[in-house]
C-alpha positions as a Markdown table, in Angstrom:
| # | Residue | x | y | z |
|---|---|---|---|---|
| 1 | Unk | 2.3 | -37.4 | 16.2 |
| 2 | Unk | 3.0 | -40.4 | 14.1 |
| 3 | Unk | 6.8 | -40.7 | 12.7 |
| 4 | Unk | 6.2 | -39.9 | 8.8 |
| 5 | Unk | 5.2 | -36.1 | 10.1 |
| 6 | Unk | 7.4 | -35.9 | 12.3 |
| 7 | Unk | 10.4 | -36.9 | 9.3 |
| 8 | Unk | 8.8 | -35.0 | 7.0 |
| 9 | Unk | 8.6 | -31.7 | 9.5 |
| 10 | Unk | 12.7 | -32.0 | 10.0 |
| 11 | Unk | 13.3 | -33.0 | 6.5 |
| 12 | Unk | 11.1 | -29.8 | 5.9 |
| 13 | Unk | 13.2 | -27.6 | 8.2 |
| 14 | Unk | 16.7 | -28.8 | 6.9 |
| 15 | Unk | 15.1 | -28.3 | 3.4 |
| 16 | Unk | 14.2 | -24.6 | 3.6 |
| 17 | Unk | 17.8 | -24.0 | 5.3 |
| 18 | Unk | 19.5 | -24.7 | 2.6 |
| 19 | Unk | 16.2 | -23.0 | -0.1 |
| 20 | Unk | 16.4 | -19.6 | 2.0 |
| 21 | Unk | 20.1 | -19.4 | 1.9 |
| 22 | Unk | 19.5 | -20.5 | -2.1 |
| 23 | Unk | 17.0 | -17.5 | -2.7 |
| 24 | Unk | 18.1 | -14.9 | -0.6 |
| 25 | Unk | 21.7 | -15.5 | 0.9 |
| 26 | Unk | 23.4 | -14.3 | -2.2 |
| 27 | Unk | 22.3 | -10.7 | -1.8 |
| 28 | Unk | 24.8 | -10.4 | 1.1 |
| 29 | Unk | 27.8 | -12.3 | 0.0 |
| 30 | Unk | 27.2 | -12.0 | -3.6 |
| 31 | Unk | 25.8 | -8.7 | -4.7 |
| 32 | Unk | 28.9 | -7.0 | -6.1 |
| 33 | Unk | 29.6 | -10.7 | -8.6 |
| 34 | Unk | 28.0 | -10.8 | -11.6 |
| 35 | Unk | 24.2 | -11.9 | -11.7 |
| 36 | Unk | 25.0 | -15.3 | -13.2 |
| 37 | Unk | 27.9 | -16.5 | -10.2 |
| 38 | Unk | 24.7 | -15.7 | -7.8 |
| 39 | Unk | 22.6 | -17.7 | -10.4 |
| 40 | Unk | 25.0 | -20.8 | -10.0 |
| 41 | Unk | 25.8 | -20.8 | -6.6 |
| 42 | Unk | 21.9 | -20.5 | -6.1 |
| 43 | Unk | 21.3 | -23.7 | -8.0 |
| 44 | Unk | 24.4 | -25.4 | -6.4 |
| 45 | Unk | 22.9 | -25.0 | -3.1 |
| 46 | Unk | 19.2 | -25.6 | -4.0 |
| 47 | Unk | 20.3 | -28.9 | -5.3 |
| 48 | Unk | 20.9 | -30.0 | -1.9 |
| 49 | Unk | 17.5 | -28.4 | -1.0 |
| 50 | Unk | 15.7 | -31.3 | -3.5 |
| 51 | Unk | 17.9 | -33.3 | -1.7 |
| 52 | Unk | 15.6 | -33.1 | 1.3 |
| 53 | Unk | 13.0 | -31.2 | 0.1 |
| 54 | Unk | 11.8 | -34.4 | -2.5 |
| 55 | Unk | 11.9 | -37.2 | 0.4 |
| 56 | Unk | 10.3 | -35.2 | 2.9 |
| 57 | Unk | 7.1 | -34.9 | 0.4 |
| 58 | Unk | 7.3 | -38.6 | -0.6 |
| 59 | Unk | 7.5 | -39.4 | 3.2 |
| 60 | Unk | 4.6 | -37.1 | 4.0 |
| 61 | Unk | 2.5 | -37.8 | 1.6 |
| 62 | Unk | 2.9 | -41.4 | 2.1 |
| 63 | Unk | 1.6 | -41.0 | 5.8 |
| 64 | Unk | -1.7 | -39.8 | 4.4 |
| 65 | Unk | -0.4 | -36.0 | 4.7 |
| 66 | Unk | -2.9 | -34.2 | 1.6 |
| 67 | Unk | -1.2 | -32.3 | -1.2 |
| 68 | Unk | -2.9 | -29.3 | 0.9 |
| 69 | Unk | -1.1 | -29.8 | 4.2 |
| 70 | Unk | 1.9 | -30.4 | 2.9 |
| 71 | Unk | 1.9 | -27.1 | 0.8 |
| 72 | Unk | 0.4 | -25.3 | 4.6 |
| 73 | Unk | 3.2 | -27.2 | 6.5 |
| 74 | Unk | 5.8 | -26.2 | 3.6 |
| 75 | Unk | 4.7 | -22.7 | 4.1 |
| 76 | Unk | 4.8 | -22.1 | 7.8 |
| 77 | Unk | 8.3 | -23.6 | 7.9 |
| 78 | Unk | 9.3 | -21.5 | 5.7 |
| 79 | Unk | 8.1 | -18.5 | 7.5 |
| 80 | Unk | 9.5 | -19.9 | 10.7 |
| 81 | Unk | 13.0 | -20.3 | 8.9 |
| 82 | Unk | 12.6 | -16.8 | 7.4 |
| 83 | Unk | 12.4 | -14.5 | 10.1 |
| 84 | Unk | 15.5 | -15.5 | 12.1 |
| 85 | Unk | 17.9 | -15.8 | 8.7 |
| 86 | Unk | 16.4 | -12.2 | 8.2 |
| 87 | Unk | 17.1 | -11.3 | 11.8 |
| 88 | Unk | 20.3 | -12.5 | 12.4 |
| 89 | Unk | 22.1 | -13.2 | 8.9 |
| 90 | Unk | 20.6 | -10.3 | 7.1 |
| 91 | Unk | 20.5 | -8.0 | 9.9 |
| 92 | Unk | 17.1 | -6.7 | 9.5 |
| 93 | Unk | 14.5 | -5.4 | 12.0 |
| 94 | Unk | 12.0 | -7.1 | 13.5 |
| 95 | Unk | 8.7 | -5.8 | 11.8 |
| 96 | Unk | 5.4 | -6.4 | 13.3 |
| 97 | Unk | 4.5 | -7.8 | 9.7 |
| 98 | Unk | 6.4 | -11.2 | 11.1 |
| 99 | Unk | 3.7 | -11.4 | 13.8 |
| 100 | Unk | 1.0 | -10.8 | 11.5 |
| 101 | Unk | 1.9 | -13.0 | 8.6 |
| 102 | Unk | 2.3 | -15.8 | 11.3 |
| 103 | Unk | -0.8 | -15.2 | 13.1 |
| 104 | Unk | -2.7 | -15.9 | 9.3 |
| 105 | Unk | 0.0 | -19.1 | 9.3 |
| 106 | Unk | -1.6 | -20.7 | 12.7 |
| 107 | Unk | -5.1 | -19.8 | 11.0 |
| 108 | Unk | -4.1 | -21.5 | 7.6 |
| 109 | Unk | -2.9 | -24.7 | 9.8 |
| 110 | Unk | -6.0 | -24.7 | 11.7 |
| 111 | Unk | -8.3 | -24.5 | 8.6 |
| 112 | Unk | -6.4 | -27.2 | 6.3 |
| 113 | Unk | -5.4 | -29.6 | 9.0 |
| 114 | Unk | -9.0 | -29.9 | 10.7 |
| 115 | Unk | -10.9 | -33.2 | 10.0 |
């Protein structure tokens, strides 16, 4: 794995941290303030998320990553850093809809990262 993934995978990873807690984390903490403190705090936190999020894309895309495979990468990170925030911050079950959805993730991978 050359270095310019491999910064743009954990620039990735810190990235959706902060975009799932941006898009989803207020409907724990925040759901009895009005809609527009959840609005702000959203964009406070998904400001750090462009933070990362902007670098890692430059950085990929830089070492010859496509548009393509950085949108598949983008995507299966964000799946991976779904599931446990919805497990263990949100308290939900575990579905078999998790499996399935990353099943069609490994396919995706496969299909747009093949030569």
């Amino acid at each position: 794995m050359n270095s310019a993934l491999i910064k743009t995978v954990i620039l990735l990873i810190i990235s959706n941290c902060f975009m799932t807690f941006a898009w989803y984390g207020h409907l724990k903490k925040l759901s009895a303030k009005p809609l527009i403190v959840a609005v702000l705090v959203s964009w406070g936190i998904a400001f750090f998320e462009y933070l990362v999020q902007v670098p890692a894309n430059r950085i990929g895309h830089a070492g010859n990553l496509s548009l393509a495979q950085l949108k598949i990468l983008q995507e299966v990170i964000t799946l991976s850093v779904f599931v446990p925030f919805s497990l263990l911050y949100m308290k939900e079950s575990l579905r078999w809809n998790f499996l399935w959805a990353a099943l069609c993730m490994v396919g995706a991978v496969y299909f747009i990262f093949r030569d």
